[in-house]
Backbone bond lengths (Angstrom), bond angles and torsions (degrees), N, CA, C in turn:
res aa  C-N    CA-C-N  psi(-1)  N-CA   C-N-CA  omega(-1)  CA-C   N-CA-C  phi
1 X - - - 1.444 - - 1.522 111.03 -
2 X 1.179 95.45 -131.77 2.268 104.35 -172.64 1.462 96.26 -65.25
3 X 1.721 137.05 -28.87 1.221 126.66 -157.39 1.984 101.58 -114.51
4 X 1.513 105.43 37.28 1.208 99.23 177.15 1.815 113.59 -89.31
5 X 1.218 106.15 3.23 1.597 100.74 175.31 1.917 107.19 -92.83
6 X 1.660 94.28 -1.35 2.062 99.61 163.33 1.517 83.86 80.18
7 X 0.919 166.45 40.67 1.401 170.97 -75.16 1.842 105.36 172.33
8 X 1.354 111.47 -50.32 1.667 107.53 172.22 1.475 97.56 -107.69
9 X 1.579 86.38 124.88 1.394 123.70 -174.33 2.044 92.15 -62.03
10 X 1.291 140.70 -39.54 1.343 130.72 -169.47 1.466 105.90 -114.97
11 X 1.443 120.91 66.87 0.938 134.41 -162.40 1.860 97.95 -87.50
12 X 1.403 101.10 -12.90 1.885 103.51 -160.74 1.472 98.79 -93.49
13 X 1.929 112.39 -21.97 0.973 92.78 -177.67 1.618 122.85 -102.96
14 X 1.186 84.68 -9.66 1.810 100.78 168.81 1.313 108.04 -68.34
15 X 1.421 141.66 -24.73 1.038 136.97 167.32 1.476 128.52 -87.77
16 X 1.328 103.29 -5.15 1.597 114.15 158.46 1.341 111.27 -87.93
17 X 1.234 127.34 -20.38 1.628 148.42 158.86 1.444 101.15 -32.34
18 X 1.826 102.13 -70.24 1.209 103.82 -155.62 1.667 120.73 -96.08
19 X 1.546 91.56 -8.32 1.477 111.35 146.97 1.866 129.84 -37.69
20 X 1.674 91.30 -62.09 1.782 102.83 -165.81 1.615 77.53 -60.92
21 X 1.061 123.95 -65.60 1.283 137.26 -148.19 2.162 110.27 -35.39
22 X 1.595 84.81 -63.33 1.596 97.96 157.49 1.323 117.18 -20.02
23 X 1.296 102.10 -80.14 1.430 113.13 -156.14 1.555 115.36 -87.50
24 X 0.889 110.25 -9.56 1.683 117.67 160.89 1.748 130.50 -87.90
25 X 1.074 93.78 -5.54 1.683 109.50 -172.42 1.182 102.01 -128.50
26 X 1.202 145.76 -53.25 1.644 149.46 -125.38 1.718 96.02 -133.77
27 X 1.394 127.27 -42.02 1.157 132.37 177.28 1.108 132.44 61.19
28 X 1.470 130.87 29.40 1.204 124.17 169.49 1.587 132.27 -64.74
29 X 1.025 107.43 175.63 1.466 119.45 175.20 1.489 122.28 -122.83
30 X 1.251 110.74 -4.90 1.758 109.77 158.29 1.352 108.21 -143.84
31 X 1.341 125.81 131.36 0.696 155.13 165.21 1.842 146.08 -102.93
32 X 1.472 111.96 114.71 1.637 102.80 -159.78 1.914 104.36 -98.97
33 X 1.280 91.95 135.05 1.400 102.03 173.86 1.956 115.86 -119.93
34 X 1.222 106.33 138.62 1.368 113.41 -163.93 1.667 97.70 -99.75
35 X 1.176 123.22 111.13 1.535 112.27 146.42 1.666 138.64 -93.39
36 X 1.636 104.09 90.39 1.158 138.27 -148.68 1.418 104.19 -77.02
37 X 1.484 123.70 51.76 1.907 112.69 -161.33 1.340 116.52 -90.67
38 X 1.542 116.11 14.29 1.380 120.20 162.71 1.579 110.13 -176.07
39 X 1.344 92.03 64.09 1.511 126.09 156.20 1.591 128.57 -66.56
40 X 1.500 93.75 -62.68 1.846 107.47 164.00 1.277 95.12 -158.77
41 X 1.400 139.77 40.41 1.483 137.52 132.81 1.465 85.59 -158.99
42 X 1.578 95.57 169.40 1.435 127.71 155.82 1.033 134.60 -49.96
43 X 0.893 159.83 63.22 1.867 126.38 174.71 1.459 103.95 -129.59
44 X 0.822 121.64 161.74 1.590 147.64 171.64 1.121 139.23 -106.94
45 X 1.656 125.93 145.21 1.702 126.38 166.37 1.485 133.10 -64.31
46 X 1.644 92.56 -7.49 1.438 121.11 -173.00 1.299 126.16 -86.03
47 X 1.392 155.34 109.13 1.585 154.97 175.50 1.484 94.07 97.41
48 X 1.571 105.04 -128.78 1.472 115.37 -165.66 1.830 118.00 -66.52
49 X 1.779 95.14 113.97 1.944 96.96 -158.95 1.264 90.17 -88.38
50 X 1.670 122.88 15.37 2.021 102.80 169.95 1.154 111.73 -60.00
51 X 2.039 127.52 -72.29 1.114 113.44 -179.39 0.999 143.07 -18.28
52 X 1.608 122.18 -66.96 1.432 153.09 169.07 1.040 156.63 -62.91
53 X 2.106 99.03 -92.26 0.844 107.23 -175.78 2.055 110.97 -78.33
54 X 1.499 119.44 -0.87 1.439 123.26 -173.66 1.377 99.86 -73.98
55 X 1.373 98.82 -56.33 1.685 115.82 -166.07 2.000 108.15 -44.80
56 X 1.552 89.97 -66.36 1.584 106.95 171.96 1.712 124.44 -47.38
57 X 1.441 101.34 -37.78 1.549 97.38 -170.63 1.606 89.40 -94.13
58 X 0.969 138.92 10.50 1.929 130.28 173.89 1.879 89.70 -100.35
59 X 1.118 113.50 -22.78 1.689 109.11 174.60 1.448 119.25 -75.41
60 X 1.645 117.53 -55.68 1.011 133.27 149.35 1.544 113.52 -10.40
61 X 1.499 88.31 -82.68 1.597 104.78 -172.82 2.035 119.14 -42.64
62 X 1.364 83.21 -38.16 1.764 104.55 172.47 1.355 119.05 -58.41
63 X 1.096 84.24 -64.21 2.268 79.35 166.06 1.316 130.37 -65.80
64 X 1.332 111.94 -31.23 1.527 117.48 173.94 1.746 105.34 -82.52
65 X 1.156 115.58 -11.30 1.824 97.16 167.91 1.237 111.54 -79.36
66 X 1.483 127.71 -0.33 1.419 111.06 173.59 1.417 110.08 -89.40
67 X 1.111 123.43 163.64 1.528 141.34 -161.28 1.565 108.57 -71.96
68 X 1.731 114.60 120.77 1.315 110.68 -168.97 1.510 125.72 63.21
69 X 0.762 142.11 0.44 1.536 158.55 -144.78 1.800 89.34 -103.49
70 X 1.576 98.01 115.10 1.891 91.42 162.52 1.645 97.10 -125.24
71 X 1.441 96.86 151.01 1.951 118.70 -179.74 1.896 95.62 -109.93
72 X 1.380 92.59 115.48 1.241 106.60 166.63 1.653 116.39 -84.99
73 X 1.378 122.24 89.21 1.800 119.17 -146.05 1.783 91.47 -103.30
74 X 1.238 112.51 107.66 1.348 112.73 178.05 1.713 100.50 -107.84
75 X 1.296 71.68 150.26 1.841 94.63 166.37 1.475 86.98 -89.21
76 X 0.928 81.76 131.12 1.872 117.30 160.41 1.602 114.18 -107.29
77 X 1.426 102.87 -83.28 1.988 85.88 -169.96 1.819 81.20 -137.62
78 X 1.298 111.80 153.83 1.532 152.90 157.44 1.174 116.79 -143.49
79 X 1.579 81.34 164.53 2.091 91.65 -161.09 1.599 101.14 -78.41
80 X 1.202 113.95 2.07 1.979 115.54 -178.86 1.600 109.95 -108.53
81 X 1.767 116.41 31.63 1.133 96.66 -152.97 1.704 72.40 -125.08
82 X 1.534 104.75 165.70 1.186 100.74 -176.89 2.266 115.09 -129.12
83 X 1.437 95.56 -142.05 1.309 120.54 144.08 2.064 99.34 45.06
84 X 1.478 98.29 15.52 1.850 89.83 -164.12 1.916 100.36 -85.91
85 X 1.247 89.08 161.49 1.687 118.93 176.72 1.286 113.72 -35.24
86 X 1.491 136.13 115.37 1.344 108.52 -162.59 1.800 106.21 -77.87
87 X 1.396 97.47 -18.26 1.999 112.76 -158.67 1.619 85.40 -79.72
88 X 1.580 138.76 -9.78 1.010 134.61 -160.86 1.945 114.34 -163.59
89 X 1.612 104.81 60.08 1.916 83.19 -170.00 1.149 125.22 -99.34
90 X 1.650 111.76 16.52 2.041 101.94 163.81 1.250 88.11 -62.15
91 X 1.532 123.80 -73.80 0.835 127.18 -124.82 1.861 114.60 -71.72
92 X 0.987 96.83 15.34 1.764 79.37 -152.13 2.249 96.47 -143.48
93 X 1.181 94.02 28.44 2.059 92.21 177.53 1.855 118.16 -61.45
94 X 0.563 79.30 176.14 1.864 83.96 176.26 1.476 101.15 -166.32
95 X 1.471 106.21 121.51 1.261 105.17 166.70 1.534 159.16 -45.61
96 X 1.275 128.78 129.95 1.598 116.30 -168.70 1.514 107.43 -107.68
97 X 1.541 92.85 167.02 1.550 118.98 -177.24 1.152 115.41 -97.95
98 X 1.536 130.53 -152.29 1.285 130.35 -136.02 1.922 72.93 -131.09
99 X 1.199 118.89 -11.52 1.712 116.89 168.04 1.254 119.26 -113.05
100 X 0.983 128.60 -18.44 1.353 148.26 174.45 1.410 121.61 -90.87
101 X 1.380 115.72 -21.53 1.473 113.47 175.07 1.702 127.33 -48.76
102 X 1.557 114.69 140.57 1.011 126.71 -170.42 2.163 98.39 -65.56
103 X 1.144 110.80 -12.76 1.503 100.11 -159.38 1.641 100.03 -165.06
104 X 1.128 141.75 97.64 1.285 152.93 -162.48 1.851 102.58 -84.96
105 X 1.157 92.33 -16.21 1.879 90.70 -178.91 1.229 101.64 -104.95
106 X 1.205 125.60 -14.73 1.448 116.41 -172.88 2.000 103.50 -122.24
107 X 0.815 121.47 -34.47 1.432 127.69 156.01 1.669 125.90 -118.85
108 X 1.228 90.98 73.45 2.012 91.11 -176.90 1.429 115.80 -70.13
109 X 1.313 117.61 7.04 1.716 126.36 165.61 1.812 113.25 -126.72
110 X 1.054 70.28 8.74 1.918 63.64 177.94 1.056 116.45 83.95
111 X 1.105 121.49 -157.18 1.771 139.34 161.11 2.026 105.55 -55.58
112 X 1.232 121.07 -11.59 0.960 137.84 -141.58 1.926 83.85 -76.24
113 X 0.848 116.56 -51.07 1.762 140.69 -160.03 1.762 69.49 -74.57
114 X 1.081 152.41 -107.30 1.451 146.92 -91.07 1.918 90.04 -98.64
115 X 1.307 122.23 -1.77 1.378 111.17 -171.59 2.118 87.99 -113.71
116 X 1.396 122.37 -28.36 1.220 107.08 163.98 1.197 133.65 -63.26
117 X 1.547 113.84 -26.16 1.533 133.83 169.45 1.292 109.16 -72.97
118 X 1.249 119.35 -25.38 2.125 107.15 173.70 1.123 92.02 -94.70
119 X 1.739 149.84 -29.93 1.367 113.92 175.39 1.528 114.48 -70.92
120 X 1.490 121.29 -31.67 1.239 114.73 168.06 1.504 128.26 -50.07
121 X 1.567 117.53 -18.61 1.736 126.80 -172.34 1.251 87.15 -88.34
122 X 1.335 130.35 -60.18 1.609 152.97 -133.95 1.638 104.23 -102.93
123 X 1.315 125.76 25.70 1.450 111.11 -152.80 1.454 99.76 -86.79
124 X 1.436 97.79 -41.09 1.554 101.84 -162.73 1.807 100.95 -100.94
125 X 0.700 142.47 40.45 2.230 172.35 169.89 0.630 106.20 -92.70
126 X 1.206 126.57 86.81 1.828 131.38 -167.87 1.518 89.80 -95.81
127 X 1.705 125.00 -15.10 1.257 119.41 171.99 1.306 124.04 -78.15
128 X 1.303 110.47 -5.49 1.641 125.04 -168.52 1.872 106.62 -69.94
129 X 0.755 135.86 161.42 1.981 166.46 -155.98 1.886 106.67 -167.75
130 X 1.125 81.32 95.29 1.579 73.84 176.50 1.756 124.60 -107.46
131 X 1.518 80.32 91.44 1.742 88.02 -172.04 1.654 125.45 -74.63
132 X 0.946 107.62 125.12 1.858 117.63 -153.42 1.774 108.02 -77.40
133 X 1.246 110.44 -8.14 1.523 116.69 -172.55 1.364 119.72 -178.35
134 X 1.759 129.06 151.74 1.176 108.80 178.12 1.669 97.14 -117.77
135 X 1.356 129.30 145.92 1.159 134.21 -137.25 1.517 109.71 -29.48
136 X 1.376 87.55 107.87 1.984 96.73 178.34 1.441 115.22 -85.37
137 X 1.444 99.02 138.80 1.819 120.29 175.59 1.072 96.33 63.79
138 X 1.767 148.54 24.01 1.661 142.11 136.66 1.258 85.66 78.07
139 X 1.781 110.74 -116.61 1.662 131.24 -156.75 1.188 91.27 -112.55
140 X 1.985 122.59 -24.77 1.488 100.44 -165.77 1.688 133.82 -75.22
141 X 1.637 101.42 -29.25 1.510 115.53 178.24 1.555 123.87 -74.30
142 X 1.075 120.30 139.87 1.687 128.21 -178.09 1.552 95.92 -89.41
143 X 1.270 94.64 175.56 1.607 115.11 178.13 1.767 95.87 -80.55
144 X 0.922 153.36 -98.61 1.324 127.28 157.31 1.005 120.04 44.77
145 X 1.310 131.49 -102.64 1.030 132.69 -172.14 1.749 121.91 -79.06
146 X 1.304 106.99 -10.82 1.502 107.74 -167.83 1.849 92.98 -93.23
147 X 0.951 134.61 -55.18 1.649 133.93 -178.38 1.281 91.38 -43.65
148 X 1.378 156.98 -77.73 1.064 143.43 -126.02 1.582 99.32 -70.33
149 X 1.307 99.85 -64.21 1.682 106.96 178.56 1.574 115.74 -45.69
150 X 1.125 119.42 -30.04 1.549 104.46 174.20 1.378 116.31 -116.99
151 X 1.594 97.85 30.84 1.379 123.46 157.68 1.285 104.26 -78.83
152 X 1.023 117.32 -73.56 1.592 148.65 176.73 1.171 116.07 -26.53
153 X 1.835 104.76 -48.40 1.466 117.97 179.55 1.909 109.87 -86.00
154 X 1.137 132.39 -4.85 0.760 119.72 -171.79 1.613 106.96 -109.69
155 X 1.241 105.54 -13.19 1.792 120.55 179.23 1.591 105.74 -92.65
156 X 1.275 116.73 -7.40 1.490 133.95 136.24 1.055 139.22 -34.08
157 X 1.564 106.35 -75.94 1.443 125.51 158.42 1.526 115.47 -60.75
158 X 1.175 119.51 -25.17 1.832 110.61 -170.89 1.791 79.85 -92.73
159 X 0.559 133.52 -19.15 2.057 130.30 -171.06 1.591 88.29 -68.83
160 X 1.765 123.23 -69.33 0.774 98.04 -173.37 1.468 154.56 -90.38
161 X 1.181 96.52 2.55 1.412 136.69 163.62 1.583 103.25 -54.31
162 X 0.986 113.44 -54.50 2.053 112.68 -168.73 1.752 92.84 -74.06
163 X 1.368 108.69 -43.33 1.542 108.92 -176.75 1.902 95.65 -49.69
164 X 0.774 130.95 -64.29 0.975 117.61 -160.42 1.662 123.50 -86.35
165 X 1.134 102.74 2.35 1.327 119.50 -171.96 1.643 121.83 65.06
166 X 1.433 128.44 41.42 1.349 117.06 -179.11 2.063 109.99 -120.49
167 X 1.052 88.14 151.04 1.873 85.64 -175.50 1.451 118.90 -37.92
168 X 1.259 126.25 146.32 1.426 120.05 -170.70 1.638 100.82 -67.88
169 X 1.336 116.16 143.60 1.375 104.38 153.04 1.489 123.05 -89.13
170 X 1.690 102.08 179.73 1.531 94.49 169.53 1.716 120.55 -85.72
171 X 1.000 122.72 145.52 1.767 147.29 -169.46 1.672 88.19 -107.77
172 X 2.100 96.47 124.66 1.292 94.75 156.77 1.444 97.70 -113.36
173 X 1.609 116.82 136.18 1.518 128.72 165.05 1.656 89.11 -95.85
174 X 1.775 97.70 157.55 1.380 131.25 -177.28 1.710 117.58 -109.73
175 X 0.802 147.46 144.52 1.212 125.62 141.24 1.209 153.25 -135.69
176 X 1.255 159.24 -14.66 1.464 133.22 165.52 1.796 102.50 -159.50
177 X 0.929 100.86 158.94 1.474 98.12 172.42 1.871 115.77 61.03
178 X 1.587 91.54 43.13 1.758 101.46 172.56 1.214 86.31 76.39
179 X 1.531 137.29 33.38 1.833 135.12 -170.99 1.364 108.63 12.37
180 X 1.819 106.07 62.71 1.226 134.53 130.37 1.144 151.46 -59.84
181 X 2.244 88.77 -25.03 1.923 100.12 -166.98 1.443 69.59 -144.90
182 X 1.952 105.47 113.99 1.670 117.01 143.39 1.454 121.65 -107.00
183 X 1.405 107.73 4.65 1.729 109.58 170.45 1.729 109.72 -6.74
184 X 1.824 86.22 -81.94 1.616 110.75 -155.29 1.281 118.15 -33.13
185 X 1.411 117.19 -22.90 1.833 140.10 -163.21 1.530 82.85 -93.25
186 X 1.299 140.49 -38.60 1.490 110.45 -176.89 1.665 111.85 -71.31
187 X 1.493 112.41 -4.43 1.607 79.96 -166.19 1.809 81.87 -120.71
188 X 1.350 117.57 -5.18 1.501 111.60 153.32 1.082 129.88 -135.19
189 X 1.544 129.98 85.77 1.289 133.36 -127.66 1.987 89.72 -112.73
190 X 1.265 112.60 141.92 1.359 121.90 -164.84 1.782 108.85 -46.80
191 X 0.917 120.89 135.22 1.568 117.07 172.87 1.934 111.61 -86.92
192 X 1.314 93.98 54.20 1.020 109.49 -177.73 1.748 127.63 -120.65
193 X 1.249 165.87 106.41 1.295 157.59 -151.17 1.445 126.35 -59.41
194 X 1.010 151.63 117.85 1.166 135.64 149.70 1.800 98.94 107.99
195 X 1.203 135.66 37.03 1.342 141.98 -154.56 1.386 92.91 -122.18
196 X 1.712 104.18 135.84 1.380 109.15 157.17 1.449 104.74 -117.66
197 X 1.650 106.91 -170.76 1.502 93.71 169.11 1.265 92.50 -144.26
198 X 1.435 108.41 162.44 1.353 107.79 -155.70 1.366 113.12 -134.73
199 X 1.326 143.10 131.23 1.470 130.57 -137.09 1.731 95.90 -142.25
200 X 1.381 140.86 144.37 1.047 153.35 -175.27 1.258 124.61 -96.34
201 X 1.417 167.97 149.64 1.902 139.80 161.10 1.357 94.69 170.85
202 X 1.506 92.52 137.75 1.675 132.33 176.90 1.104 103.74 -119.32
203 X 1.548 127.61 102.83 1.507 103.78 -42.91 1.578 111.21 -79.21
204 X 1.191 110.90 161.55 1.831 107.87 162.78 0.980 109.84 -49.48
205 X 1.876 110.86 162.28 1.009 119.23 -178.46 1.567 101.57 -126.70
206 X 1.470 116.90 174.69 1.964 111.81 -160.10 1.452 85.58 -79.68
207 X 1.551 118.57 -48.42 1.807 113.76 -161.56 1.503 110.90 -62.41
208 X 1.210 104.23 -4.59 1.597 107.42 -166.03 1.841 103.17 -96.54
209 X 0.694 114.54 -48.20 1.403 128.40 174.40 1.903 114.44 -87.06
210 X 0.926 124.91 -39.56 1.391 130.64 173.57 1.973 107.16 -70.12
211 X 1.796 90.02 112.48 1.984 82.08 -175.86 2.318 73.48 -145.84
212 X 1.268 100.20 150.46 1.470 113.46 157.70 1.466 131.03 -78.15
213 X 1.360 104.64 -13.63 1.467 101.29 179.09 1.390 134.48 -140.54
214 X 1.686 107.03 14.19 1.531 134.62 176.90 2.018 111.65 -124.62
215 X 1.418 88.33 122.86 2.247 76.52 169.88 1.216 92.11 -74.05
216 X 1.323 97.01 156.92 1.812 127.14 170.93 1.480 102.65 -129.57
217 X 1.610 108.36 163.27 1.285 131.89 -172.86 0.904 111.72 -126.97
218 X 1.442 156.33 139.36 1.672 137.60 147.66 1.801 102.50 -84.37
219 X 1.160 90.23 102.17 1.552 85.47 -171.20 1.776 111.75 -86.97
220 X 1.118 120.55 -6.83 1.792 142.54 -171.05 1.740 98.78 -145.71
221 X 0.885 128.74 96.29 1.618 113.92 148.13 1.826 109.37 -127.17
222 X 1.631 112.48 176.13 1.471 122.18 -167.60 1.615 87.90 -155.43
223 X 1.747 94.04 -173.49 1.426 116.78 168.16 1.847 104.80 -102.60
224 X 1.322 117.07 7.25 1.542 99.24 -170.84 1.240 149.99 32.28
225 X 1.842 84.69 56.37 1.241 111.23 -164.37 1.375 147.62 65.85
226 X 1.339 97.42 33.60 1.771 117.15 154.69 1.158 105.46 -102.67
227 X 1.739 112.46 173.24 1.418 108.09 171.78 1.833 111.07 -79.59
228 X 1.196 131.24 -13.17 1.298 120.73 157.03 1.543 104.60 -139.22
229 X 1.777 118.83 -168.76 1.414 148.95 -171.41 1.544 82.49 -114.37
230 X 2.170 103.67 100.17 1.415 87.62 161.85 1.889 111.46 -79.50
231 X 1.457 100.15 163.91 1.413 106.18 168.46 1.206 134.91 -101.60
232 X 2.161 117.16 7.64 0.843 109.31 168.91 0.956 132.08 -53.98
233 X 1.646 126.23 -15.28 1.368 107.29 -178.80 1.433 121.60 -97.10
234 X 1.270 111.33 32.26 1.685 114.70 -166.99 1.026 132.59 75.91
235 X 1.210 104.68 15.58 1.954 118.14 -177.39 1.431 108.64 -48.46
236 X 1.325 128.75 -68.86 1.784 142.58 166.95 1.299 107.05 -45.97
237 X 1.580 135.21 -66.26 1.343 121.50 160.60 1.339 120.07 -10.05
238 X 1.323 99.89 -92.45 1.650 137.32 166.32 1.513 81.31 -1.74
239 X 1.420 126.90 -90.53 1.178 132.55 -109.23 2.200 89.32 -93.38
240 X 1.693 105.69 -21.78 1.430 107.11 -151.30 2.383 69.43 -79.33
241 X 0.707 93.88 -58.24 1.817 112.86 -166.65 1.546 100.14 -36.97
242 X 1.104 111.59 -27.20 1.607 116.11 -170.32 1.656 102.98 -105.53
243 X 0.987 118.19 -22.25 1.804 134.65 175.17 1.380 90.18 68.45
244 X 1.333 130.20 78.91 1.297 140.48 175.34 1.221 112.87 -108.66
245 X 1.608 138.50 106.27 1.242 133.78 -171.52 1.743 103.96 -78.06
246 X 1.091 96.63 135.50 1.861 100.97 -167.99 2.112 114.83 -140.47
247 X 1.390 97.16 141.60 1.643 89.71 -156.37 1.667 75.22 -131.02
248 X 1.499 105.72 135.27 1.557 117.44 163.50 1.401 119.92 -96.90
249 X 0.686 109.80 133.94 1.711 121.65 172.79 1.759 108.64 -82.21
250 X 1.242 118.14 122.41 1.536 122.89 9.44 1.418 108.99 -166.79
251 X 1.500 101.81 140.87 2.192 110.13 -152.15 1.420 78.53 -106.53
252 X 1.033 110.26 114.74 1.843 136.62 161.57 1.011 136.15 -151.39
253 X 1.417 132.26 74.43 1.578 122.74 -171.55 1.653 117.90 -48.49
254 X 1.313 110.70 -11.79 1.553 125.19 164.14 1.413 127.77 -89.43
255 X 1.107 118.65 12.23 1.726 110.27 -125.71 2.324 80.25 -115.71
256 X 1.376 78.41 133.58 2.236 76.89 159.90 1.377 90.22 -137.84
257 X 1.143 117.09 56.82 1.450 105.31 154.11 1.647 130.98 -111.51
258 X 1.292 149.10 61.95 1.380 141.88 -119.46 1.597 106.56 -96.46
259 X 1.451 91.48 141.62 1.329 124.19 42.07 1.438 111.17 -129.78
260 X 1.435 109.92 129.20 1.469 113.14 177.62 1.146 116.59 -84.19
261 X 1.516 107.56 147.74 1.590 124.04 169.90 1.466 107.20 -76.72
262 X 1.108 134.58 -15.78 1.410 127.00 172.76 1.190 117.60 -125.93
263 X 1.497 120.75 171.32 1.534 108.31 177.02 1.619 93.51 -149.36
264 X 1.473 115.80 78.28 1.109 134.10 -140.51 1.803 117.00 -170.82
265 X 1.424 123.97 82.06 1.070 117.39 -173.66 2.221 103.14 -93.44
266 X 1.376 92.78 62.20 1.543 84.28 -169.24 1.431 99.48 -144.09
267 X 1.270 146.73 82.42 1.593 137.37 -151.59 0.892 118.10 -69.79
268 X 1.749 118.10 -1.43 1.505 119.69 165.40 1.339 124.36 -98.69
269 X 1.196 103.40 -12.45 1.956 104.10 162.31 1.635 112.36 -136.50
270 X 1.473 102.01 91.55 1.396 136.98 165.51 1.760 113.49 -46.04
271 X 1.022 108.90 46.17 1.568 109.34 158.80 1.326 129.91 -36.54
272 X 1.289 137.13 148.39 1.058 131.11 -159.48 1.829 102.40 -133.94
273 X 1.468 93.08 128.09 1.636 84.41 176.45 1.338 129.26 -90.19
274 X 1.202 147.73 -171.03 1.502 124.19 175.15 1.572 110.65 -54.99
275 X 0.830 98.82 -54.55 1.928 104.23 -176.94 1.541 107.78 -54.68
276 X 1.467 126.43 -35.14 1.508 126.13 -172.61 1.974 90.47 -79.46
277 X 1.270 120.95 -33.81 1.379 118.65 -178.47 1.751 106.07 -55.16
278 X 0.699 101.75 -41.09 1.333 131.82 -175.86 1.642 103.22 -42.89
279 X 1.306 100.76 -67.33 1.809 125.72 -163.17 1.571 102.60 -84.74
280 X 1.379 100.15 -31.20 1.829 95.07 -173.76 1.664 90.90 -86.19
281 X 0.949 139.64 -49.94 1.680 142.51 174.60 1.856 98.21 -36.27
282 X 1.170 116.44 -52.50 1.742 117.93 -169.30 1.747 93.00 -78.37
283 X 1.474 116.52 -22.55 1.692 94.07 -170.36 1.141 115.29 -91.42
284 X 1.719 113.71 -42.35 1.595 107.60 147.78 1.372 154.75 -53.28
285 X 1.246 90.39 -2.43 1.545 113.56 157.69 1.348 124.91 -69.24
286 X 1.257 119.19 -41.38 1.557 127.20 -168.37 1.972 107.48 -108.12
287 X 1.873 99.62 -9.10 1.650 93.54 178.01 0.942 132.18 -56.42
288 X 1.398 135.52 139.30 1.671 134.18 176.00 1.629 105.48 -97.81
């Protein structure tokens, strides 16, 4: 958002700011976190965890001590990640392998190293979601080529998971078209454990998310450009009736990316925009 030039020096604690704030007012129970490590700088989960990975996993850790509370923690972008959108490449990496890597001297496993190092932080996080990508290859990648890779990445995470002996977690896979279109996964759904799939839409649509034999996530949804998602038509129903875990875009007291849940560059007073009225009205509805 406003602090992507890294510009406020207490950026970890303003985001524990807007953290308490979350979860004391707005009340959800899942929650998505982006690990953004080459967004508009570098950094990594890898070697020295001051920068980063300390700051991030004491945040982490913060949301998951509240009660029931799961963090859907996606990789977003690393410097080993490849194959992204050219019209669009924060947004859109997909992970590489030990053949596929962007750089053999500097990542000789790919993405492979930065997803063993969050099960190693995350092992024992029974609140953890470990989402493998945020919509990978945009418009440019096919199903083809995108399953394998977060094949790859997810036989990763179960590798290191058995290495260490702790329960598998759940893996969110993405898929195609800005993970617009997860059809294809219902009629060949990963032979893999503990997998959801996780679908994006401004706004979603029921056929898009509604399958009989795969969980789904709304891991990104909006109003697509209204000032809110009306619910006359049963949209929240819909979604409580179907037990569809669903994350709105987007809680940032920094954030210009829309549609925002706040309209508020101040992490201590969490304003709410029509659309965040919207989402905090549906979350306090269902809080325990």
């Amino acid at each position: 958002g406003f602090n992507n030039t890294l510009t406020n020096a207490s950026a970890d604690d303003d985001l524990k700011a807007i953290v308490t704030g979350l979860m004391t007012d707005w009340k959800p129970t899942f929650v998505r976190l982006s690990l953004s490590m080459k967004s508009y700088a570098t950094e990594s989960w890898l070697g020295d965890a001051a920068p980063y990975k300390g700051p991030m996993t004491d945040i982490i850790n913060m949301i998951g001590a509240n009660p029931n509370v799961y963090v859907l923690l996606t990789l977003r972008t690393d410097a080993s990640m490849i194959l992204q959108d050219p019209s669009d490449p924060e947004a859109t990496n997909v992970p590489s392998d030990s053949t596929s890597t962007p750089d053999k001297t500097k990542f000789p496993s790919g993405t492979d190293a930065v997803y063993q190092a969050l099960v190693d932080t995350f092992a024992n996080s029974k609140f953890v979601i470990f989402g493998l990508s945020n919509e990978p290859g945009g418009n440019v990648i096919t199903q083809a080529t995108l399953v394998p890779a977060l094949t790859h990445a997810a036989q990763t995470i179960r590798a290191e998971e058995d290495k260490l002996g702790v329960p598998h977690h759940l893996i969110s896979v993405q898929g195609i078209h800005y993970s617009g279109k997860i059809d294809f996964y219902s009629t060949a759904p990963l032979t893999i454990d503990n997998i959801v799939y996780e679908l994006h839409g401004y706004p979603p649509a029921q056929a898009d998310y509604t399958f009989a034999n795969i969980p789904v996530i709304l891991g990104e949804y909006g109003p697509g450009g209204t000032p809110d998602l009306p619910d006359s038509g049963g949209f929240y129903d819909d979604l409580e009736t179907k037990q569809i875990p669903n994350l709105a875009w987007d809680f940032e007291s920094y954030s210009d990316c829309a549609p925002d849940l706040l309209s508020t560059t101040n992490p201590a007073t969490l304003t709410a925009t029509p659309w965040g009225t919207t989402v905090k009205t549906y979350l306090n509805k269902y809080a325990k």
